[in-house]
Backbone as CSV, one residue per row, in Angstrom:
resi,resn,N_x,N_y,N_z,CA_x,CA_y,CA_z,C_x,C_y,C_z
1,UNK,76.527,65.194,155.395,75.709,65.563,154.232,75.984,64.597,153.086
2,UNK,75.013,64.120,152.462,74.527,62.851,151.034,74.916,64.053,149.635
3,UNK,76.084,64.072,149.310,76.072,64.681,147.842,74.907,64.433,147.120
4,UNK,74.119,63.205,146.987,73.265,62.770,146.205,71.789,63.062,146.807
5,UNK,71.639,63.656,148.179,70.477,63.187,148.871,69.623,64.177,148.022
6,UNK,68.605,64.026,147.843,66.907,64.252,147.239,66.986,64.430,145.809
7,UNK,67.896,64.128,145.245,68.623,64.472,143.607,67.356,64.165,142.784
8,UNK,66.628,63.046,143.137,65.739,62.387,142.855,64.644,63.507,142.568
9,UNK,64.069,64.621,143.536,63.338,66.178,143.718,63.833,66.647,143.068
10,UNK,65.118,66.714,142.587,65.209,67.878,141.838,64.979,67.493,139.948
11,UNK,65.417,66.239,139.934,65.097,65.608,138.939,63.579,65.468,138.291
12,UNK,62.923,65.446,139.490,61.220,65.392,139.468,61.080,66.486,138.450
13,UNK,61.409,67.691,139.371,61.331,69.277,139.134,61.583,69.380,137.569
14,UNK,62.742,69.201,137.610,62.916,69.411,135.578,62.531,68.634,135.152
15,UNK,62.152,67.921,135.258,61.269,66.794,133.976,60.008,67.733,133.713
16,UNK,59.573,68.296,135.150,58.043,69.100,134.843,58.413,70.289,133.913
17,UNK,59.967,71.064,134.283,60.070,72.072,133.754,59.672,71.742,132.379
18,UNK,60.526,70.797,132.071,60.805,70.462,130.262,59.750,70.249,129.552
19,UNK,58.623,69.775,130.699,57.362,69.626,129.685,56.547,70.931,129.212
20,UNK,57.124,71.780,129.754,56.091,73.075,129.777,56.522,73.544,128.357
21,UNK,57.642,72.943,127.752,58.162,73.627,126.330,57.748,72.678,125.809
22,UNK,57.097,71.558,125.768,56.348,70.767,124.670,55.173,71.446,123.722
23,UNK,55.096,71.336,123.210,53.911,71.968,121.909,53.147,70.939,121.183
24,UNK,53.416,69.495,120.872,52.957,68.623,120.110,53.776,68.607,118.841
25,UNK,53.926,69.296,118.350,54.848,69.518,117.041,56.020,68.886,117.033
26,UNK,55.990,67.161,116.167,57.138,66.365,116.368,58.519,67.025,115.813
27,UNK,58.865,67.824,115.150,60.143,68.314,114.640,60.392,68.916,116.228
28,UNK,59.895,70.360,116.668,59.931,71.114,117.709,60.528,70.097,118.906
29,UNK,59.595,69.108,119.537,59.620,68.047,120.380,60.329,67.570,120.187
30,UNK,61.052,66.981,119.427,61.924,66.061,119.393,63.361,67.038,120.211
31,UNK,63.815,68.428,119.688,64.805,68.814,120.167,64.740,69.052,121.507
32,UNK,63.320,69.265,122.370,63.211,69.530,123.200,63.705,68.523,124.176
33,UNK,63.194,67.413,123.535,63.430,65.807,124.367,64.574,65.787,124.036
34,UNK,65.742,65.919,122.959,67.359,65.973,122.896,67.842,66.393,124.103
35,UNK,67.648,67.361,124.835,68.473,68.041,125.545,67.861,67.883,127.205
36,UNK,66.433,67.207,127.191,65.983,66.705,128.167,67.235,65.688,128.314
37,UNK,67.635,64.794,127.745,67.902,63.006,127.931,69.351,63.888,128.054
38,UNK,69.942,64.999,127.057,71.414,65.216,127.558,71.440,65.920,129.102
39,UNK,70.652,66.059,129.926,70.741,67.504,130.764,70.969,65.740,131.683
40,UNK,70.128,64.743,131.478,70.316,63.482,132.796,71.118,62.282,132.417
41,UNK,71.519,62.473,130.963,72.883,61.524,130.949,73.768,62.529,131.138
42,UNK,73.953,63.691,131.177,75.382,64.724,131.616,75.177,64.142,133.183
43,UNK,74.066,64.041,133.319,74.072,64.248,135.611,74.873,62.572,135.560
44,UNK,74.524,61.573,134.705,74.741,60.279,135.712,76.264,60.496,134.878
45,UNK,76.874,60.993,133.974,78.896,60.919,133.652,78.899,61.486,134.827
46,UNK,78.491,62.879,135.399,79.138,63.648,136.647,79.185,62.726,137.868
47,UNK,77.970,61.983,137.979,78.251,60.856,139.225,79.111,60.225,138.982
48,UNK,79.422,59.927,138.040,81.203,58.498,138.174,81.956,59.354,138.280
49,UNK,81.710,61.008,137.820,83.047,61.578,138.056,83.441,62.085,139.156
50,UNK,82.129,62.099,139.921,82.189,63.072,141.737,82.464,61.515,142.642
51,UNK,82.000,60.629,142.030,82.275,59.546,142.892,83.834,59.000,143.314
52,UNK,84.481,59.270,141.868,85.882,58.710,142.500,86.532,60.083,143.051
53,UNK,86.414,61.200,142.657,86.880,62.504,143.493,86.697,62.534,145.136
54,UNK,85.258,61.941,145.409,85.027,61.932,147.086,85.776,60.697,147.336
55,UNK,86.065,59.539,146.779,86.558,58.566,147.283,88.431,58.414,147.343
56,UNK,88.381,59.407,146.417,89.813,59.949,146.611,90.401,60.874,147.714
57,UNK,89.352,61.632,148.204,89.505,62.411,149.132,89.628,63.959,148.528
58,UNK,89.733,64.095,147.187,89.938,65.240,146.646,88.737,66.315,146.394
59,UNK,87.668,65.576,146.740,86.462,66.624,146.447,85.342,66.358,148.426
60,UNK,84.716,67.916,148.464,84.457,67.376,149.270,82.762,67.358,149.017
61,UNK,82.072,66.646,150.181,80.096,66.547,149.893,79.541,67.740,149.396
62,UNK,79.915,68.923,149.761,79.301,70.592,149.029,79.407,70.405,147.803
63,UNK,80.787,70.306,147.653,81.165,70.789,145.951,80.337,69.473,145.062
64,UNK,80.528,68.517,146.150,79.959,67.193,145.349,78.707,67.406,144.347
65,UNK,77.979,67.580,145.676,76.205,67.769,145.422,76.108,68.983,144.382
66,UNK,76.982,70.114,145.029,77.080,71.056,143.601,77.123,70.939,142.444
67,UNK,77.920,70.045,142.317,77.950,69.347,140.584,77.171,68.437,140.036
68,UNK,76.659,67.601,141.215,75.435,67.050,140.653,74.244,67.888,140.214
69,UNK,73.989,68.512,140.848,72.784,70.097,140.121,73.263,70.598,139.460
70,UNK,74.527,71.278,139.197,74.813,71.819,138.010,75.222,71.251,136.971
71,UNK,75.301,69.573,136.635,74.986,69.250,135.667,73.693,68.768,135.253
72,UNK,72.814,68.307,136.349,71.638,68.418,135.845,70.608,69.564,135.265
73,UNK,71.314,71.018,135.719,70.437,71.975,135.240,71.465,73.014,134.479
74,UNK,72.847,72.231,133.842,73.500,72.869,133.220,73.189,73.512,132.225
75,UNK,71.905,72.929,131.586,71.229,73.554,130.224,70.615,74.064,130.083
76,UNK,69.712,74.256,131.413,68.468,74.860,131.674,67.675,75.840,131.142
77,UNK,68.442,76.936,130.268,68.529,78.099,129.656,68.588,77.171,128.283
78,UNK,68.702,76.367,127.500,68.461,75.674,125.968,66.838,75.660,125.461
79,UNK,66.176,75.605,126.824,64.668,75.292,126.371,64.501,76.612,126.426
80,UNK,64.326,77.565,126.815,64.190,79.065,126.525,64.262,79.569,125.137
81,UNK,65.459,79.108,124.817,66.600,79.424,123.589,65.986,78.782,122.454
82,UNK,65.335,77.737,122.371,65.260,76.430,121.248,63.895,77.479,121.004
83,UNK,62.910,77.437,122.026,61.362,77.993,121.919,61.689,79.626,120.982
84,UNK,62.437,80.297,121.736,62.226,81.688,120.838,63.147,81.437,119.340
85,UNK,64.110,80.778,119.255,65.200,81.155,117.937,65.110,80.601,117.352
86,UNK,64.818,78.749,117.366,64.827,77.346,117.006,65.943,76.921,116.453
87,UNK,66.868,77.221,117.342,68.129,77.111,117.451,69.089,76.919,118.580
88,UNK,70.422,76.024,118.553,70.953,75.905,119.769,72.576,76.421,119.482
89,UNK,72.463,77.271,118.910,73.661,78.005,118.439,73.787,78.969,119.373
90,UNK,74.894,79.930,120.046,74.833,80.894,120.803,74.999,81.585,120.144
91,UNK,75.679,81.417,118.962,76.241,82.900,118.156,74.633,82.758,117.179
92,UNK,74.107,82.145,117.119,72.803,82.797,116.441,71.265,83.508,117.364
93,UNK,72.012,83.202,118.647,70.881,82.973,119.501,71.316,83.601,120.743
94,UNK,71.914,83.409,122.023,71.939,84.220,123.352,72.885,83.161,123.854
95,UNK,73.553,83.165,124.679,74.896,82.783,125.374,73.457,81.889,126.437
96,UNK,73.157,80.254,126.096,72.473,79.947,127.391,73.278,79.478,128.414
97,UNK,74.402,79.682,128.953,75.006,79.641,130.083,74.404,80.888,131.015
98,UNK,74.509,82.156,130.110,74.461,83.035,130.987,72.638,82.855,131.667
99,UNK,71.925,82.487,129.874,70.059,82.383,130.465,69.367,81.330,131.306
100,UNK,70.587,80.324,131.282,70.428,79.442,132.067,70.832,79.806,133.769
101,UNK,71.971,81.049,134.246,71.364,81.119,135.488,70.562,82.142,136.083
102,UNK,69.789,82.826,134.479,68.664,83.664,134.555,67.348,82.854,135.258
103,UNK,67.498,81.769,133.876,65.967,80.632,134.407,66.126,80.253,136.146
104,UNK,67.739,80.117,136.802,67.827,79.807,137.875,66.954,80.620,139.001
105,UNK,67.689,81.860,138.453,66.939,82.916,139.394,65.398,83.282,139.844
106,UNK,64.882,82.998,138.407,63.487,83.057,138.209,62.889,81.718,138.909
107,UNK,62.919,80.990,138.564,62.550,79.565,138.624,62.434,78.885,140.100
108,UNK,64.070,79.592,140.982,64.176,79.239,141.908,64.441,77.287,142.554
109,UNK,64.546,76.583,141.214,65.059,75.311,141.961,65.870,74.915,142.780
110,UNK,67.016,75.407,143.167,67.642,75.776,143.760,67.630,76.683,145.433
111,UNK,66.348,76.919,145.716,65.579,77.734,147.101,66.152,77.283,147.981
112,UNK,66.180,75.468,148.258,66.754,75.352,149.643,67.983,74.302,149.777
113,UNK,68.495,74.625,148.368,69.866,74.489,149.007,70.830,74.790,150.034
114,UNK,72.153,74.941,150.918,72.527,75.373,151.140,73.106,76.748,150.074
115,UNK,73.830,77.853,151.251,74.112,78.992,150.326,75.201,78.882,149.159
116,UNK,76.070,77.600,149.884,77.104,77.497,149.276,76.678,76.303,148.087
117,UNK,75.942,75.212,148.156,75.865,74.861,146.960,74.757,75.494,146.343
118,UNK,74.288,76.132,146.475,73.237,77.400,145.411,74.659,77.532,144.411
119,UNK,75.165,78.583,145.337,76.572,79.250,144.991,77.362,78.554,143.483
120,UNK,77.847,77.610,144.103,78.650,76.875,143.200,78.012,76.262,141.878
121,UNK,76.749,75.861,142.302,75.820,75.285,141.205,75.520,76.012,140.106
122,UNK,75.142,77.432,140.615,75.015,78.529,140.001,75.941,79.149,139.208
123,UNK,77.078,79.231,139.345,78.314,79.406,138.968,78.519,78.579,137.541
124,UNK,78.473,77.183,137.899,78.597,76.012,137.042,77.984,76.378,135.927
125,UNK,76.137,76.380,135.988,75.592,76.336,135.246,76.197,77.728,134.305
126,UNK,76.726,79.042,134.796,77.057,79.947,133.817,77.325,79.967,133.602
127,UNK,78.997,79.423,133.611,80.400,79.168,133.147,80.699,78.074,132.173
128,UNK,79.583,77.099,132.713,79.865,75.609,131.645,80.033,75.402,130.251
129,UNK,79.891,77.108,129.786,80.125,76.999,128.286,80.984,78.119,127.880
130,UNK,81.947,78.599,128.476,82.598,79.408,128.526,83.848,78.351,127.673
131,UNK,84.664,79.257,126.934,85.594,78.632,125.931,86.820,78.469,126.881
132,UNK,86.749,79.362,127.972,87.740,78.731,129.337,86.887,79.339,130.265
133,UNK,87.447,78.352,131.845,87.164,79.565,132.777,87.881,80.111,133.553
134,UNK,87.189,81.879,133.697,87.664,82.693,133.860,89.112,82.412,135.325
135,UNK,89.826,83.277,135.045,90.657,83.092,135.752,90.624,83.047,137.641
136,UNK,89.788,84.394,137.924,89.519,85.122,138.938,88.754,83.731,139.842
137,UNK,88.131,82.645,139.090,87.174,82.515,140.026,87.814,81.403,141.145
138,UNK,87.359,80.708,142.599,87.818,80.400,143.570,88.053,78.720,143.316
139,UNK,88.970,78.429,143.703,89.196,76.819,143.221,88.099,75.859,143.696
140,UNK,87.034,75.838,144.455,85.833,75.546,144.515,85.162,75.663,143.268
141,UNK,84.849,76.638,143.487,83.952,77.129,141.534,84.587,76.287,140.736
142,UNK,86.188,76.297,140.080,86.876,75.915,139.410,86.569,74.608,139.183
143,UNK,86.589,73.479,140.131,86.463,72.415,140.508,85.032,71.948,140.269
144,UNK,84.208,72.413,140.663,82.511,72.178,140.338,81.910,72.103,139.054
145,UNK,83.053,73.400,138.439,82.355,73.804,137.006,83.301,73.087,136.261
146,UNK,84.628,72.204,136.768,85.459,71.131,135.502,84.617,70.146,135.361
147,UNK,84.163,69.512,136.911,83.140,68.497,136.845,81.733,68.347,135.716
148,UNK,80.818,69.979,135.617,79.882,69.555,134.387,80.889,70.020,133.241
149,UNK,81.578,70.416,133.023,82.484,70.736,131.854,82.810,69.504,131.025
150,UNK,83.588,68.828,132.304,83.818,67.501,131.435,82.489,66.180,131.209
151,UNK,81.630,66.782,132.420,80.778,65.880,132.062,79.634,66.070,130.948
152,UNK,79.041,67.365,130.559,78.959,67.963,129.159,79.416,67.635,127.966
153,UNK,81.144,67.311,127.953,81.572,66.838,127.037,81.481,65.659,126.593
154,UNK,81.461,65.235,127.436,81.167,63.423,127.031,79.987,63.080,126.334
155,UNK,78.765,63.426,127.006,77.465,63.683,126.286,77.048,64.018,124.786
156,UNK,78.077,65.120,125.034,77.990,65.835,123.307,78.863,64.881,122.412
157,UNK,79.770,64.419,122.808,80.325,63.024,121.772,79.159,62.767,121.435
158,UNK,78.405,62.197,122.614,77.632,61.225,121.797,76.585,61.503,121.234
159,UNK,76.096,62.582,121.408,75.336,63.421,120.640,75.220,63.800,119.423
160,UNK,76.804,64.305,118.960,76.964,64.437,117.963,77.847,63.326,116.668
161,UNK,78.232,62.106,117.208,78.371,61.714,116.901,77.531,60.723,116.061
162,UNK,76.171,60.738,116.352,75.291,60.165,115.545,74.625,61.080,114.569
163,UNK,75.180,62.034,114.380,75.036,63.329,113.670,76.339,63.448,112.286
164,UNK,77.360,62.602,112.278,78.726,63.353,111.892,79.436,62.415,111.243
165,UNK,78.651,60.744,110.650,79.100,60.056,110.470,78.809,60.589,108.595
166,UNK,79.709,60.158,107.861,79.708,61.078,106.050,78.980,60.439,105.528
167,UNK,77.978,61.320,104.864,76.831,60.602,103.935,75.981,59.948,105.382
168,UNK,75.662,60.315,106.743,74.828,59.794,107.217,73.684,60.456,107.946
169,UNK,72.592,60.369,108.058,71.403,61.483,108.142,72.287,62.419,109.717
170,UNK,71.568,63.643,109.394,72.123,64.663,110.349,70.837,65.551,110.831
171,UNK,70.698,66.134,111.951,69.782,67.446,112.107,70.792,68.642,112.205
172,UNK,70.496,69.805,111.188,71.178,70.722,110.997,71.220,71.921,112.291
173,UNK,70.339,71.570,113.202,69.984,72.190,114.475,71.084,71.501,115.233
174,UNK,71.539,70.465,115.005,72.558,69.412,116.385,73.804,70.139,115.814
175,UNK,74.210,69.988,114.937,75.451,70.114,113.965,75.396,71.560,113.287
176,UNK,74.561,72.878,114.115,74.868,73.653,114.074,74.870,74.615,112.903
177,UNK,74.202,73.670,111.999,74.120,73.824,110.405,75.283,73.964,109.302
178,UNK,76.163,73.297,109.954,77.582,73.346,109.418,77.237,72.310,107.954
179,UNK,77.866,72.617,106.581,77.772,71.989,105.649,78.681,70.784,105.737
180,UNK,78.273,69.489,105.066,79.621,68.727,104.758,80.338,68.868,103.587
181,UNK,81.642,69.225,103.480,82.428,69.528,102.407,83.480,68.671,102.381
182,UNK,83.496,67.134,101.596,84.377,66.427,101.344,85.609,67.021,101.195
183,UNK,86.615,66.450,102.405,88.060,66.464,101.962,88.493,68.333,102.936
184,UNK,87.423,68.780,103.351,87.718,70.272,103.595,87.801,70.465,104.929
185,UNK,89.005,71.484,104.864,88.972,72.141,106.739,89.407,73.111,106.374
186,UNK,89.555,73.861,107.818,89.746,75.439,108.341,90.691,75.404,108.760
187,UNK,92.062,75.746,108.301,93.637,75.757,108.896,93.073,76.296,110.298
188,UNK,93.163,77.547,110.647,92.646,77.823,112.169,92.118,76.821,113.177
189,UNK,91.479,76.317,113.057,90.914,74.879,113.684,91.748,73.791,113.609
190,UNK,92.524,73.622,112.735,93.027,72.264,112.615,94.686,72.807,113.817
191,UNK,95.002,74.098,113.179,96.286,74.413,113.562,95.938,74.363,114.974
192,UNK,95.412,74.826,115.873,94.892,75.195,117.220,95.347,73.682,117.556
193,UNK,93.951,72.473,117.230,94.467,71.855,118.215,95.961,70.447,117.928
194,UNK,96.445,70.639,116.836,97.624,70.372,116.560,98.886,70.894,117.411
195,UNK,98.390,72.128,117.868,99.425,72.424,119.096,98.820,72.385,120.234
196,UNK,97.757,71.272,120.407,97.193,71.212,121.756,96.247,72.124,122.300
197,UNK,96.269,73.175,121.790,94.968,74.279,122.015,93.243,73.941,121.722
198,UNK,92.126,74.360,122.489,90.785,74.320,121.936,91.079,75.596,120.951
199,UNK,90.260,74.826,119.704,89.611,75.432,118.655,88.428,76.464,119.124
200,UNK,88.224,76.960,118.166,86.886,78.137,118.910,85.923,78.000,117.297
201,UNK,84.686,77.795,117.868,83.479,77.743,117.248,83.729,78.618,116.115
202,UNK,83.869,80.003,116.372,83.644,81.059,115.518,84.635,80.639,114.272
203,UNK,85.645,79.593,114.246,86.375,79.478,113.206,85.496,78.643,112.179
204,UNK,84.726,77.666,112.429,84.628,76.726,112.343,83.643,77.065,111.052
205,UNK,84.099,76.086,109.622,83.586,76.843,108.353,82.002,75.290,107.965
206,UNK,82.470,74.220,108.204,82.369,72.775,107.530,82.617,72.017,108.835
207,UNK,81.752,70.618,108.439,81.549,69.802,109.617,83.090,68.863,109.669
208,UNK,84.148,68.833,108.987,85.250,68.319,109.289,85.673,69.494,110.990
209,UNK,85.772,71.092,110.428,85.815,71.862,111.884,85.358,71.106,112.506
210,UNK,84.156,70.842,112.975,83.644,70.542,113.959,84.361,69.063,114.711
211,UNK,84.218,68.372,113.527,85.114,67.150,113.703,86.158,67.319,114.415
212,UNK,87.162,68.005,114.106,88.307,68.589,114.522,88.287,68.945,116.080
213,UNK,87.441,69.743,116.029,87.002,70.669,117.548,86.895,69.667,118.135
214,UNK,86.038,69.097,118.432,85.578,68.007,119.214,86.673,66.882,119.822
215,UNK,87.380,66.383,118.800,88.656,65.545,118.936,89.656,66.444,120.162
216,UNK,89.812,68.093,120.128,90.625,68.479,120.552,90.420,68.790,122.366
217,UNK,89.008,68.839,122.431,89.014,68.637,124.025,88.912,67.721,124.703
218,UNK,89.939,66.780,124.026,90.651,65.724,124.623,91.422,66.471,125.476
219,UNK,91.892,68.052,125.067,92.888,68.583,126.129,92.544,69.376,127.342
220,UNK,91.315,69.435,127.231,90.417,69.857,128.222,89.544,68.995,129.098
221,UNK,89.657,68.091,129.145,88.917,66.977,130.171,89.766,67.005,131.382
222,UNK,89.189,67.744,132.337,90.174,67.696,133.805,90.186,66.957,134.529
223,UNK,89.345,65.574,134.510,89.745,64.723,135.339,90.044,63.384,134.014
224,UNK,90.767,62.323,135.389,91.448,61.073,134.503,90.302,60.509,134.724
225,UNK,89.297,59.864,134.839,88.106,59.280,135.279,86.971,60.182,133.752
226,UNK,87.322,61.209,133.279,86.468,61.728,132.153,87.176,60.720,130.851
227,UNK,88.672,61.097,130.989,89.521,60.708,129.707,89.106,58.831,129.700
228,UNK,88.793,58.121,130.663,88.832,57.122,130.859,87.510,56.769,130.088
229,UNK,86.546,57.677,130.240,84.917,57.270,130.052,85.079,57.412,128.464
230,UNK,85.399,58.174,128.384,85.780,59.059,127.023,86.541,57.603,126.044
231,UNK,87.245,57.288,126.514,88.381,56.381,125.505,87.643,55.014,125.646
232,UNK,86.677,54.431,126.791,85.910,53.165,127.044,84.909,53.424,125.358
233,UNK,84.278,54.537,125.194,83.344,54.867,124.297,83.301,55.026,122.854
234,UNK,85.314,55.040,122.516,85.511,54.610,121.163,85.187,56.128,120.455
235,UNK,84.648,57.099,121.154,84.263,58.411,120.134,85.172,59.092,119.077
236,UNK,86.000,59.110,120.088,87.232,60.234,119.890,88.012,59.032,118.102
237,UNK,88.229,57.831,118.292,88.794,57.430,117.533,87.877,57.239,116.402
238,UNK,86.458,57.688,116.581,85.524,56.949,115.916,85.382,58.927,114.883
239,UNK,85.766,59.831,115.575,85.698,60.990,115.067,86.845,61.237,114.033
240,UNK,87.993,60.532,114.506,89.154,60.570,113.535,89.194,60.188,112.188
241,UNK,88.283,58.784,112.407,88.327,58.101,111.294,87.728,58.749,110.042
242,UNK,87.038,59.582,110.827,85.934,60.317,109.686,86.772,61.643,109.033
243,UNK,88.210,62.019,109.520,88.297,62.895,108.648,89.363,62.788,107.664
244,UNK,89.916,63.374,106.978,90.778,62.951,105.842,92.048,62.162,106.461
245,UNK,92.368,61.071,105.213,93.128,60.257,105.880,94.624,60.862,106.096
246,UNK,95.370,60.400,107.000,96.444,60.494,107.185,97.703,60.362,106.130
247,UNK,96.947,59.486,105.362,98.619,58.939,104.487,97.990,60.037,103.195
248,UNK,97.143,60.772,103.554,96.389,61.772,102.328,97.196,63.336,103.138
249,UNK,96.679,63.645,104.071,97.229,64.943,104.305,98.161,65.029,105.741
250,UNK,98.989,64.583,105.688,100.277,64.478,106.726,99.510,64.844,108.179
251,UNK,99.419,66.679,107.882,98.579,67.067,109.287,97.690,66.588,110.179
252,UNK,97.025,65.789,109.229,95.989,64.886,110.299,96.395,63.933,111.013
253,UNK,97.994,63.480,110.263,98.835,62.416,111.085,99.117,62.656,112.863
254,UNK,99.633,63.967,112.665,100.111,64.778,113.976,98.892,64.874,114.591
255,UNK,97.584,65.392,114.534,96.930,65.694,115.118,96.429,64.428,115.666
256,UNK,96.366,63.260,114.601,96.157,62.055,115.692,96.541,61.773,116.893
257,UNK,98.175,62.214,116.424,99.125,61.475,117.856,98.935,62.349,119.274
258,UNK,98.622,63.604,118.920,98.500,64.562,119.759,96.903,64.437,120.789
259,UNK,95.940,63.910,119.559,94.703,63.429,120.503,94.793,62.821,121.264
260,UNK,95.234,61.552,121.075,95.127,60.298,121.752,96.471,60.113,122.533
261,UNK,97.579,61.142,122.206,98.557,61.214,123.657,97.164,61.705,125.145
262,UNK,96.885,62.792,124.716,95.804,63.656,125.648,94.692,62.673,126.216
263,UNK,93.939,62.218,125.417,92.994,61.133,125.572,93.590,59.851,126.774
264,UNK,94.867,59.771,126.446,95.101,58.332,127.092,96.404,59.126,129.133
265,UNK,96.277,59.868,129.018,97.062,60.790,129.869,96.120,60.397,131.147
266,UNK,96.619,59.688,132.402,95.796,59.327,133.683,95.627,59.845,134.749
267,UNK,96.336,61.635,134.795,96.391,61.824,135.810,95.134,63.621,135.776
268,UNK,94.511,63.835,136.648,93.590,64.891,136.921,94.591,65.792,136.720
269,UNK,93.770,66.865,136.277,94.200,68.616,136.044,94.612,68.997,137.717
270,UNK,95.687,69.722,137.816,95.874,70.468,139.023,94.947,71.135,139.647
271,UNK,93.848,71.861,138.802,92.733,72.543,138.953,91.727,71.687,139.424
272,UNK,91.976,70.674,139.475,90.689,69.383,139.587,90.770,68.988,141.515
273,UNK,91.918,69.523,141.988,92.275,69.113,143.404,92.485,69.968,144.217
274,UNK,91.342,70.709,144.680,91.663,72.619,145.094,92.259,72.255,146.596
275,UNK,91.860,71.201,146.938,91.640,70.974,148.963,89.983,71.243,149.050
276,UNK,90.073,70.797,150.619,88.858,71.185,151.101,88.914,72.345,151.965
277,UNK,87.741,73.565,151.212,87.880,74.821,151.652,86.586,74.898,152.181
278,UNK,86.701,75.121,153.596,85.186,75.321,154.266,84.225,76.616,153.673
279,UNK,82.577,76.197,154.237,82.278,77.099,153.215,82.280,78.479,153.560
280,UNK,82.849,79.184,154.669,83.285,80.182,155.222,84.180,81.091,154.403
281,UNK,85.307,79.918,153.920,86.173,80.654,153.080,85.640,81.196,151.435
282,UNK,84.453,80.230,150.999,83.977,81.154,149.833,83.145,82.073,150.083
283,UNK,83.836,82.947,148.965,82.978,83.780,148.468,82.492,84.614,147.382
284,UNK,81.685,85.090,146.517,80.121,85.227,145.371,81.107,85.983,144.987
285,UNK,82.019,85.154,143.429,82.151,85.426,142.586,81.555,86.627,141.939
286,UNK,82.063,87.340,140.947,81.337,88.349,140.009,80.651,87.592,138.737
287,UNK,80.891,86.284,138.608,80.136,85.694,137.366,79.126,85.198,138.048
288,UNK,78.679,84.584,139.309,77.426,84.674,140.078,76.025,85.108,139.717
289,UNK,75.259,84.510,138.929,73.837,85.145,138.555,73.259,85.334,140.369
């Protein structure tokens, strides 16, 4: 079995989906096309990242191909979300992990997969925005859903990074509508990932948070092949620069060293190398749409 074989069909498929949320209305359109171009630059980071996993021997063709669909239709549930709320906030709007493997169900792209990459794909797409994942689920799942996790993340660097530069034009829809407040942060956010922890949205007051946040899942990228793409791209240092300086507020000193220890770290998450478990041995999770 071709991890990659007909990727091309399924790719067809959502391009048609995405057009069906067009309206003409260039403000509207434009976000729509945002998350079009992130849903197929997330799919081609996941290919460099499934590529050296199979060539390592650590991932096998199921889980492969799994992650290639579930990062291509990781978002799938955003165009739903954008059309009714005009918003891509969850806390203003609906958890689209979970509506995204609603649209799955409905939609059916996914029909003739095998059961097991339905399975896993499906999984992915619900979990991929989960602030962790859940414990319970099978190191398959685990493994499928680090793959768009980290490959998600990379994307949104760059996403938001042309969003986050000070004094430089922003859409308050990308950036969540967070204000910029010279010189300001949210101890909660900053403290979190100063001890290596993800920050959580709900803290997050001002676009330095966000700044912050972003820098910190440097500690969450489970494979060395993400941290690698990640540090080629200059983001992470390019996010630092932007927030108060170091020789100004000490804390930001530490939190530097602590990024870019994480950032520059070469070896995959334990979670990233389950074995190869035939697809006999899985089985349908309770987070499973």
């Amino acid at each position: 079995m071709d991890a990659q074989r007909d990727i091309f069909r399924h790719e067809a498929w959502f391009g048609q989906y995405v057009d069906r949320f067009l309206t003409g209305d260039a403000a509207h359109d434009a976000h729509i096309e945002l998350k079009r171009e992130h849903s197929l630059l997330v799919l081609g980071n996941a290919r460099a990242i499934v590529s050296e996993a199979v060539a390592a021997g650590t991932m096998d063709v199921v889980s492969a191909r799994a992650a290639l669909l579930g990062a291509l239709y990781h978002d799938i549930g955003r165009f739903r979300q954008y059309r009714r709320w005009q918003t891509f906030s969850d806390a203003r709007s609906t958890n689209h992990g979970l509506l995204g493997g609603r649209v799955l169900n409905e939609e059916r792209p996914l029909h003739d997969e095998s059961p097991a990459v339905r399975h896993l794909a499906a999984c992915a797409v619900v979990l991929h925005n989960r602030f962790a994942i859940p414990g319970g689920v099978s190191p398959r799942v685990r493994q499928v859903t680090r793959v768009v996790r980290d490959a998600d993340k990379l994307d949104i660097f760059r996403v938001l990074a042309a969003h986050m530069e000070p004094g430089g034009p922003r859409d308050d829809v990308v950036v969540m509508h967070l204000p910029e407040v010279q010189g300001a942060w949210t101890p909660a956010v900053l403290d979190a990932v100063r001890a290596g922890r993800l920050a959580s949205y709900a803290d997050m007051r001002c676009l330095n948070d966000f700044r912050i946040l972003l820098c910190g899942w440097c500690f969450d990228l489970g494979f060395a092949a993400s941290r690698r793409l990640l540090r080629e791209s200059g983001r992470v240092e390019q996010l630092l620069a932007w927030l108060p300086a170091p020789d100004q507020v000490p804390e930001m000193a530490e939190l530097r060293c602590r990024v870019l220890a994480a950032l520059h770290d070469q070896n995959d998450m334990a979670d990233c190398r389950p074995g190869m478990t035939g697809d006999a041995a899985e089985t349908p999770e309770s987070v499973a749409p």
